[in-house]
C-alpha positions, -999 to 999 in steps of 0.1 A, spaced: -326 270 -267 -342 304 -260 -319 304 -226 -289 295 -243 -297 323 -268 -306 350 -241 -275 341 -221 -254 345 -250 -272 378 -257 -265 389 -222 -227 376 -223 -220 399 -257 -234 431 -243 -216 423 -209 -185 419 -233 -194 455 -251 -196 471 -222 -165 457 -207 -146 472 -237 -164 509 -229 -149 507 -195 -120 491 -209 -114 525 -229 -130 547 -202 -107 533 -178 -75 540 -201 -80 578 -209 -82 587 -170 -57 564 -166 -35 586 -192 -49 619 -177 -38 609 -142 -4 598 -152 0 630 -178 -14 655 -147 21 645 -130 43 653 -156 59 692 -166 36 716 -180 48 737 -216 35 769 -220 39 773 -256 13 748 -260 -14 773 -249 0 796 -272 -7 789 -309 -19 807 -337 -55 794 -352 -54 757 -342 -70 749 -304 -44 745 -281 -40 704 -270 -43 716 -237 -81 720 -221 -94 743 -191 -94 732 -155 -126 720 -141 -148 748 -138 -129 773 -156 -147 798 -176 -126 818 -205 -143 846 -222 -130 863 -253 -139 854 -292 -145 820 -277 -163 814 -248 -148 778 -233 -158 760 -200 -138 732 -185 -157 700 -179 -132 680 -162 -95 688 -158 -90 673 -195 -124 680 -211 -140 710 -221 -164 728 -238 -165 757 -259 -182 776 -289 -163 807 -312 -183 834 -303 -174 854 -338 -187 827 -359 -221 831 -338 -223 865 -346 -222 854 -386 -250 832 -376 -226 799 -383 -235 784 -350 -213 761 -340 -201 744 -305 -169 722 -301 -161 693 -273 -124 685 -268 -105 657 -245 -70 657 -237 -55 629 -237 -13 631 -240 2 664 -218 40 664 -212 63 689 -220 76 673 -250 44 662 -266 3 666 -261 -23 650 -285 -58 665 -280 -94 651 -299 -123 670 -307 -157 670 -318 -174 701 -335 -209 706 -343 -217 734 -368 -247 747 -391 -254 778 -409 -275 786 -439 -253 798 -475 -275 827 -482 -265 842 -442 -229 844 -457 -242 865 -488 -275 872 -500 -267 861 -536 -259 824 -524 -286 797 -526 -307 792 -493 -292 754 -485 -290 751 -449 -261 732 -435 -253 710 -404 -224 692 -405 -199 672 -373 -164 686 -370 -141 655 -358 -107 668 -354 -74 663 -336 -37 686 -327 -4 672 -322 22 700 -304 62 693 -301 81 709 -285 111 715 -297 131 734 -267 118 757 -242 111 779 -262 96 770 -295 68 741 -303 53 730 -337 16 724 -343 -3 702 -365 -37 696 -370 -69 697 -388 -104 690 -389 -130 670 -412 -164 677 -424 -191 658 -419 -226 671 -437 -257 666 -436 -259 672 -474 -225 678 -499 -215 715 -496 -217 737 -527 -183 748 -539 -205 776 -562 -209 803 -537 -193 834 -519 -169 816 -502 -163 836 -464 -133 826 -441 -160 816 -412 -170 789 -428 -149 753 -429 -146 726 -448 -118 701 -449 -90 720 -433 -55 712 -424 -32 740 -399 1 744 -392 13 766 -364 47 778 -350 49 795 -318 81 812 -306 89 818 -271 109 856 -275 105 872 -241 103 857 -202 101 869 -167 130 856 -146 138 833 -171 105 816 -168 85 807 -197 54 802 -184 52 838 -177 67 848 -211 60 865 -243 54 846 -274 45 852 -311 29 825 -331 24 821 -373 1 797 -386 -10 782 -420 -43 768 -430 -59 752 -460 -92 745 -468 -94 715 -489 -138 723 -494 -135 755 -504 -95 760 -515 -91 788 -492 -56 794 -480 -49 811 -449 -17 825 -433 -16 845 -396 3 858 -368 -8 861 -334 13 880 -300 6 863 -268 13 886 -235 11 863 -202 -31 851 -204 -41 871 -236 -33 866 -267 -47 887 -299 -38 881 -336 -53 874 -372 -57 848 -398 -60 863 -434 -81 841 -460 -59 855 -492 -89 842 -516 -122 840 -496 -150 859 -512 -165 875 -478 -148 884 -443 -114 873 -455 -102 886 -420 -110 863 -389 -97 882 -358 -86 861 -324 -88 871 -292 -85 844 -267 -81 857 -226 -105 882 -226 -114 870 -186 -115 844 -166 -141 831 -143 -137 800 -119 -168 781 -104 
């Protein structure tokens, strides 16, 4: 009977494990498939959601994130400004649809900051929380594409809703972007011009946010204004500052 037990043990897991591979199997199977179809720019060019799209294997972007490709559709990457504000915070993200009419991108965040580091007046709870999140981008024509996305919070501990509220600092948040394509080289929009808007709201802390951002051809600076944060209502973006390759 123990035999029968351990082999059945040993056929489950085998099962399990199976499935993991299964899975494994199926997202470079998608990646390999989604490499061979057309590129859109104006999915690299939104406002304050991540782009769907992720760095090339050992690509290294520097700017008010910091991002390293893993893989050609996984990467790593941490916001730089946040760090500053002492919410330190790091973000994993795979790719896993990329054609020109549609990408789908998930992500995992990791954040943790203590209240009082946002103002001195707010209670010293320290916080750690997991960021699961996801973007959907459409394109709709060459030279426009739509955005949608968000981000939950998972916390060590519930957050407090009584404190200086600071637009670095997430909750719950749903985005919105629109990017318009408005200028191109030789008719070419990957080497075009494009302004993007965004919306956010932050279902935690009922922050709202509205942007705008200008891309020029591998930079790309803007702002997202928090209309009723309590601290650092203005979150600037800066995304191409350089580019390294390893």
């Amino acid at each position: 009977m123990f035999m029968t037990l351990k082999r059945a043990v040993s056929l489950s897991m085998l099962c399990k494990m199976n499935k993991f591979i299964i899975i494994i199997g199926l997202i470079f199977s998608i990646q390999s498939h989604a490499t061979e179809r057309h590129f859109n720019p104006l999915f690299s060019q939104s406002h304050l959601l991540p782009s769907p799209y992720t760095l090339s294997a050992g690509q290294f972007v520097y700017g008010s994130q910091l991002a390293l490709g893993i893989t050609d559709f996984l990467q790593i990457s941490t916001d730089f400004l946040r760090d500053l504000f002492q919410i330190y915070n790091a973000q994993l993200k795979v790719n896993l649809v990329d054609t020109s009419l549609f990408a789908w991108t998930l992500s995992l965040g990791f954040q943790t900051f203590n209240y009082q580091d946002i103002d001195s007046s707010n209670p010293a709870i320290q916080i750690t929380s997991y960021r699961p999140g996801t973007v959907f981008a459409f394109g709709l024509g060459s030279r426009v594409a739509w955005f949608l996305g968000g981000s939950a919070d998972l916390s060590n501990q519930k957050k407090s809703t009584n404190v200086q509220t600071s637009g670095f600092v997430q909750g719950h948040v749903i985005e919105s972007d629109w990017s318009f394509a408005y200028k191109t080289k030789d008719d070419e929009p990957e080497y075009g011009y494009a302004i993007a808007v965004g919306g956010s709201y932050d279902l935690t802390y009922k922050l709202i946010g509205v942007g705008l951002s200008h891309h020029w051809p591998s930079f790309r600076i803007g702002v997202h204004y928090y209309i009723n944060a309590d601290r650092s209502r203005i979150l600037p973006l800066i995304t191409g500052g350089g580019t390294l390759f390893f």
